[in-house]
N, CA, C and O atoms as a DFTB+ gen file, in Angstrom:
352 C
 N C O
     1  1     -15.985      49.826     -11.197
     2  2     -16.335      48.671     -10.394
     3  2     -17.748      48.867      -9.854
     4  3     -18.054      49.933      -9.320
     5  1     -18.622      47.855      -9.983
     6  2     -19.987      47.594      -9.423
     7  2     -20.278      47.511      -7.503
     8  3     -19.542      47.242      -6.554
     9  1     -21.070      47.722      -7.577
    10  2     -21.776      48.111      -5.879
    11  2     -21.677      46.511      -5.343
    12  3     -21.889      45.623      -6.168
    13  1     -21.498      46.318      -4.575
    14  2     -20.973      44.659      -3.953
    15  2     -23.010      43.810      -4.228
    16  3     -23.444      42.661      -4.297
    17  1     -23.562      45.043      -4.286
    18  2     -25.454      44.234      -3.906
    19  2     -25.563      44.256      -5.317
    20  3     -26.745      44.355      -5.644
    21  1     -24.606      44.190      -6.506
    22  2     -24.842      43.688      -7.998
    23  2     -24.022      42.646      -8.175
    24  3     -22.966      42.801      -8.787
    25  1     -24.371      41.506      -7.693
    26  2     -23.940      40.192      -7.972
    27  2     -22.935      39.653      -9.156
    28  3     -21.795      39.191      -9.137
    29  1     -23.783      39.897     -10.080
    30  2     -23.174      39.744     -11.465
    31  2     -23.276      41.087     -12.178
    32  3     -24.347      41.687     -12.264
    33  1     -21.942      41.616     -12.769
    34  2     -22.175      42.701     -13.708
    35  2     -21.569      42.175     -15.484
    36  3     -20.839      41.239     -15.811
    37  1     -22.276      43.280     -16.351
    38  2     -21.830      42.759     -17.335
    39  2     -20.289      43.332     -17.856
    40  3     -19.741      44.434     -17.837
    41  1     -19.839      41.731     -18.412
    42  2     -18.456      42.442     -19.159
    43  2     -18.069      42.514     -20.625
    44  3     -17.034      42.895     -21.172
    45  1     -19.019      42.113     -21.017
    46  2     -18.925      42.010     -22.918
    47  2     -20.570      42.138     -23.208
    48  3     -21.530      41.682     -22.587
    49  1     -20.453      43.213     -24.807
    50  2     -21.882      42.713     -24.780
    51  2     -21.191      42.224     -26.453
    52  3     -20.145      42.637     -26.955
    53  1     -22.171      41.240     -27.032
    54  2     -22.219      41.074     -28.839
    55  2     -23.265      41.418     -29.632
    56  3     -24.352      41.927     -29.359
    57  1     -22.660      40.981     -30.902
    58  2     -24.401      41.180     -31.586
    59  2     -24.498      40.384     -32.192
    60  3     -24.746      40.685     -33.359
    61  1     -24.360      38.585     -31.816
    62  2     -24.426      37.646     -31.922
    63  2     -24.207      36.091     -30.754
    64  3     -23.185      35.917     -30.091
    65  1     -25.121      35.362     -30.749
    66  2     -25.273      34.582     -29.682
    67  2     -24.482      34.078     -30.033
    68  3     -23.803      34.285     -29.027
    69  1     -23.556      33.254     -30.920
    70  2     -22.224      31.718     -31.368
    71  2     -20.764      33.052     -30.279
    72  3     -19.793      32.688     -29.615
    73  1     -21.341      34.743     -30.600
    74  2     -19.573      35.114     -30.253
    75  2     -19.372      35.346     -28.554
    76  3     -18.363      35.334     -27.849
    77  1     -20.699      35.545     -28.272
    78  2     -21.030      35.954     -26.590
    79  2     -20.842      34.133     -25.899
    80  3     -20.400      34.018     -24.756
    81  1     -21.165      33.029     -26.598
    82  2     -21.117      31.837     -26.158
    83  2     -19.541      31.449     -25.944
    84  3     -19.189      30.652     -25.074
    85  1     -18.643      32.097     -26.826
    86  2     -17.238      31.643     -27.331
    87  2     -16.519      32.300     -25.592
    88  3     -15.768      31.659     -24.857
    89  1     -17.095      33.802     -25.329
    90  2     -16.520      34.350     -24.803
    91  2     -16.889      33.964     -23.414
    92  3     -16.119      34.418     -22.567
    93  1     -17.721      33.351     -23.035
    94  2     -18.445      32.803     -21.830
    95  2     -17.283      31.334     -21.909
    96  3     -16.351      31.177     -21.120
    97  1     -17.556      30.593     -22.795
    98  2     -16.348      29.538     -22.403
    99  2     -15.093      29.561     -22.052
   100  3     -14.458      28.849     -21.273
   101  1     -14.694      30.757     -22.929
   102  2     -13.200      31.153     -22.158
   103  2     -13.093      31.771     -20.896
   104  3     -12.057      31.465     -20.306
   105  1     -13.758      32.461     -20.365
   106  2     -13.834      32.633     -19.485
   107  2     -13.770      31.566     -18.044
   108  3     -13.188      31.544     -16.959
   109  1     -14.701      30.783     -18.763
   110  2     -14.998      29.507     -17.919
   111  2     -14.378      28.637     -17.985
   112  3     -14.596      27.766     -17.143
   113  1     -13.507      28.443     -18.794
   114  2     -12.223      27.517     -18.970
   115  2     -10.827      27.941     -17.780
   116  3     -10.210      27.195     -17.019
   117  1     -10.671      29.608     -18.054
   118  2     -10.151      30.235     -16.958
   119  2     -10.694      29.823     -15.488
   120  3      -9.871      30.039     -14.598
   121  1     -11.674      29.384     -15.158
   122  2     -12.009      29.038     -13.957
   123  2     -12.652      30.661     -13.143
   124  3     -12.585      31.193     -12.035
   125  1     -13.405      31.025     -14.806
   126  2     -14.104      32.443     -14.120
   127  2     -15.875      32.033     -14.250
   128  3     -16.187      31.483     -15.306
   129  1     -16.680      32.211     -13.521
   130  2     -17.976      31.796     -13.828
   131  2     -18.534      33.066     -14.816
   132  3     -18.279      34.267     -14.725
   133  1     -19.177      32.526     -15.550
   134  2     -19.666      33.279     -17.013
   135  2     -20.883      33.109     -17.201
   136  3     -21.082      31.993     -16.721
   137  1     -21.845      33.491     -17.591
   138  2     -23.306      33.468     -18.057
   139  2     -23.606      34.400     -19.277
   140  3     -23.068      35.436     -19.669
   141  1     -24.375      33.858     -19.611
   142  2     -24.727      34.432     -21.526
   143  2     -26.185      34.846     -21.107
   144  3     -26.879      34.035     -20.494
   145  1     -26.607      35.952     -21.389
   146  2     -28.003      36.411     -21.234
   147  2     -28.390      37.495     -22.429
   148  3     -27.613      38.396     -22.740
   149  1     -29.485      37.333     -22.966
   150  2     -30.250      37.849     -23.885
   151  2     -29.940      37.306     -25.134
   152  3     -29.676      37.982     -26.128
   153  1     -29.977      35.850     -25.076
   154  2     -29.497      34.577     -26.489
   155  2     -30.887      34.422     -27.027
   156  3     -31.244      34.304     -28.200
   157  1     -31.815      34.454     -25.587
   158  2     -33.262      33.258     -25.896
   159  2     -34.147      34.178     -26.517
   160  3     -35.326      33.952     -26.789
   161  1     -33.557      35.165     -26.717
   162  2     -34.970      36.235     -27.572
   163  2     -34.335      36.345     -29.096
   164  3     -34.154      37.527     -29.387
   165  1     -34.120      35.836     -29.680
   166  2     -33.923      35.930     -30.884
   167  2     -34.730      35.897     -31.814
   168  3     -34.275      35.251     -32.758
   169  1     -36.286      36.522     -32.090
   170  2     -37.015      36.881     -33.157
   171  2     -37.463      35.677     -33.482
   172  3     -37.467      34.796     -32.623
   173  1     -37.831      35.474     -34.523
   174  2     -38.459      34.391     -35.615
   175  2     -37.939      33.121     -35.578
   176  3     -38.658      32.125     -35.670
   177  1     -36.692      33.075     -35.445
   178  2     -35.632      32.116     -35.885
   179  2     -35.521      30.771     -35.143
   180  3     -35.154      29.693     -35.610
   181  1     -36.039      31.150     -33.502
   182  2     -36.315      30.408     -32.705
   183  2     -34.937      30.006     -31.478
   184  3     -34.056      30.838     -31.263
   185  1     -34.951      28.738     -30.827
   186  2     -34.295      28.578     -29.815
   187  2     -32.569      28.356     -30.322
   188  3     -31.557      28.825     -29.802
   189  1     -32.710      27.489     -31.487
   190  2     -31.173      27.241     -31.774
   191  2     -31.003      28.225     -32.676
   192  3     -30.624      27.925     -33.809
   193  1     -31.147      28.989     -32.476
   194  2     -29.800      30.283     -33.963
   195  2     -29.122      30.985     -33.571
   196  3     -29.421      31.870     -32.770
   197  1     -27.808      30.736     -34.125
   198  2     -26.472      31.729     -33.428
   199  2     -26.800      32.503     -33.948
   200  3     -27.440      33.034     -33.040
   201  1     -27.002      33.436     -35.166
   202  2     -26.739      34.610     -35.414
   203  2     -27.044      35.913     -34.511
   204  3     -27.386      36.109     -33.345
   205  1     -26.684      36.865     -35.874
   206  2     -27.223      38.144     -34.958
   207  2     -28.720      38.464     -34.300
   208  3     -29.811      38.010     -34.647
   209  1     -28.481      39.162     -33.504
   210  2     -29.563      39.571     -32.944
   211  2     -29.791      41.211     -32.759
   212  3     -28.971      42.100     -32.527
   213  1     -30.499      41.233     -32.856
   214  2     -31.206      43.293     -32.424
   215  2     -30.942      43.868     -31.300
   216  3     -30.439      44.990     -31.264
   217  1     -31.339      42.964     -29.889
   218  2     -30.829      43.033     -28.988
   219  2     -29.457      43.295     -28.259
   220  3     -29.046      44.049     -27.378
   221  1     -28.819      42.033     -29.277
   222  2     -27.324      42.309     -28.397
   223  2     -27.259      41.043     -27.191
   224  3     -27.969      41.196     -26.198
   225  1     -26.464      39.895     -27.291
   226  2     -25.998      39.240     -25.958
   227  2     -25.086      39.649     -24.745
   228  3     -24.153      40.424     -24.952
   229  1     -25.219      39.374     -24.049
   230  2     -24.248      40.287     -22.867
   231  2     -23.940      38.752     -21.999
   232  3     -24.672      37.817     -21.672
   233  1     -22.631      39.011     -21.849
   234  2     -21.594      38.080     -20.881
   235  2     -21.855      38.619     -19.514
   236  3     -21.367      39.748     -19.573
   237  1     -22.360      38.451     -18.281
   238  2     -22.536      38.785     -16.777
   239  2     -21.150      37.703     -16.148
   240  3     -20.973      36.599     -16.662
   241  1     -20.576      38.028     -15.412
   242  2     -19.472      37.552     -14.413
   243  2     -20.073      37.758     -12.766
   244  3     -21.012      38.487     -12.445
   245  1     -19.378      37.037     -12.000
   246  2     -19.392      37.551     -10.690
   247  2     -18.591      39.051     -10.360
   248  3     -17.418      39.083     -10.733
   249  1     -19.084      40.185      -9.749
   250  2     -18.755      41.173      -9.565
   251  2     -17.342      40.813      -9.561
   252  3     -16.649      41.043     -10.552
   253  1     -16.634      39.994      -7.999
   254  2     -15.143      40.431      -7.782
   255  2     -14.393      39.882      -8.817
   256  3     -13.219      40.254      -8.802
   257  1     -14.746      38.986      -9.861
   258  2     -14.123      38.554     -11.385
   259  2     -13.781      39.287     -12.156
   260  3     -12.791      39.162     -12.876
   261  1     -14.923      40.622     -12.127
   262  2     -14.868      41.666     -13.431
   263  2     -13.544      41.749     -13.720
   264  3     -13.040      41.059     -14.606
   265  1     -13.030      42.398     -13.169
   266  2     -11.532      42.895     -13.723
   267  2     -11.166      41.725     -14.354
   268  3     -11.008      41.828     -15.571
   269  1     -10.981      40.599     -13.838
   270  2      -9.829      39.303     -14.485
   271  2     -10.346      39.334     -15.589
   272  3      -9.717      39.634     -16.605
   273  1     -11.950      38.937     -15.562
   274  2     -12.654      38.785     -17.460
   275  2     -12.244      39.802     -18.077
   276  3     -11.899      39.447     -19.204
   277  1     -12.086      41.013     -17.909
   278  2     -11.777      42.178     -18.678
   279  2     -10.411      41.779     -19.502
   280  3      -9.995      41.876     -20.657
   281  1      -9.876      41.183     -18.011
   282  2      -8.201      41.550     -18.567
   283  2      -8.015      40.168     -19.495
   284  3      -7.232      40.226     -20.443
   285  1      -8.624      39.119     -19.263
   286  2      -8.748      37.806     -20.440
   287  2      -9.646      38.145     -21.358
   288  3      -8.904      37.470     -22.070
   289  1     -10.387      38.465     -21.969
   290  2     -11.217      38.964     -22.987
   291  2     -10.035      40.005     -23.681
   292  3     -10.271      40.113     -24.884
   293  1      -9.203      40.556     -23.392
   294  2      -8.980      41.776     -24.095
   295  2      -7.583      41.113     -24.404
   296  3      -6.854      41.811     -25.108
   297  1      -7.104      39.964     -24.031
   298  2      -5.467      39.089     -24.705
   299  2      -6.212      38.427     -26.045
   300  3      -5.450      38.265     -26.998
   301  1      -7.500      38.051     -26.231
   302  2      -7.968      37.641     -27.193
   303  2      -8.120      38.203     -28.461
   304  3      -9.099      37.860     -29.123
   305  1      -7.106      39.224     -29.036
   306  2      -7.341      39.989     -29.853
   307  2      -7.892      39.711     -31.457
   308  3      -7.378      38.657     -31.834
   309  1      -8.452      40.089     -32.145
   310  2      -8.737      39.466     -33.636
   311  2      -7.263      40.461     -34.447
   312  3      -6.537      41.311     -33.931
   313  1      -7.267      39.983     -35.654
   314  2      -6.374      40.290     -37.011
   315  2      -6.065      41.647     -36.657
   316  3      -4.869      41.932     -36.600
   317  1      -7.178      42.817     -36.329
   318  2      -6.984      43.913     -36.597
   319  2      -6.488      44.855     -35.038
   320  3      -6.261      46.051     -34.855
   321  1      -6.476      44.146     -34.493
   322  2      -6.113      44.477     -32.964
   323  2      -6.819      44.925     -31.872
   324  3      -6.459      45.409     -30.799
   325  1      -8.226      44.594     -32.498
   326  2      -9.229      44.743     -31.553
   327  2      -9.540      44.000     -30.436
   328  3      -8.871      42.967     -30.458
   329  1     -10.270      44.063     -29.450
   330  2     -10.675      43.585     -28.788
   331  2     -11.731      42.430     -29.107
   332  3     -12.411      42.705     -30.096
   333  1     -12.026      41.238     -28.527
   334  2     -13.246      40.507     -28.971
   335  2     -14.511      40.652     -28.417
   336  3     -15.509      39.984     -28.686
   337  1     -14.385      41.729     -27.486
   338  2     -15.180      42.552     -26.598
   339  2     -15.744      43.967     -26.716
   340  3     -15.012      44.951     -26.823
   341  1     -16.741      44.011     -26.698
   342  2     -17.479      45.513     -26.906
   343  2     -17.456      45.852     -25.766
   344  3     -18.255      45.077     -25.239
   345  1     -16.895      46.803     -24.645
   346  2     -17.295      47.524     -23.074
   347  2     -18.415      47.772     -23.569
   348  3     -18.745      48.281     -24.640
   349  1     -19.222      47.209     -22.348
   350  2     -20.407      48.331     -22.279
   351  2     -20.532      49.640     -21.616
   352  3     -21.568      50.295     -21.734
């Protein structure tokens, strides 16, 4: 858990802006506030391209949320039983 004077911490990072966007809506559908940061640097490609990126997108929450996003991000499992979430 984060220091109360870190507002927002991160709870997912991707390596694609369309999967960090997916995971920010669910969140926010939950009635958790979500923000997508490090989408707008995407190289060459410009402002609209989901793909991957070098960087990496990262999902930020409100600190006292963390846990809930954790624990909704991680019911979202894919085929293989992973998480749709990378911890950072």
């Amino acid at each position: 858990m984060h220091e109360r004077n870190d507002p927002w911490v991160v709870v997912a990072s991707f390596g694609a802006v369309w999967e960090a966007d997916f995971a920010a809506e669910t969140l926010r559908e939950a009635g958790i506030p979500a923000h997508v940061e490090g989408g707008q640097n995407v190289a060459i490609f410009g402002l609209g391209y989901q793909g991957p990126t070098q960087f990496g997108v990262r999902v930020r929450v409100p600190w006292h949320r963390e846990l809930d996003a954790r624990e909704l991000l991680d019911l979202d499992d894919d085929a293989h039983g992973e998480s749709i979430a990378d911890r950072p």
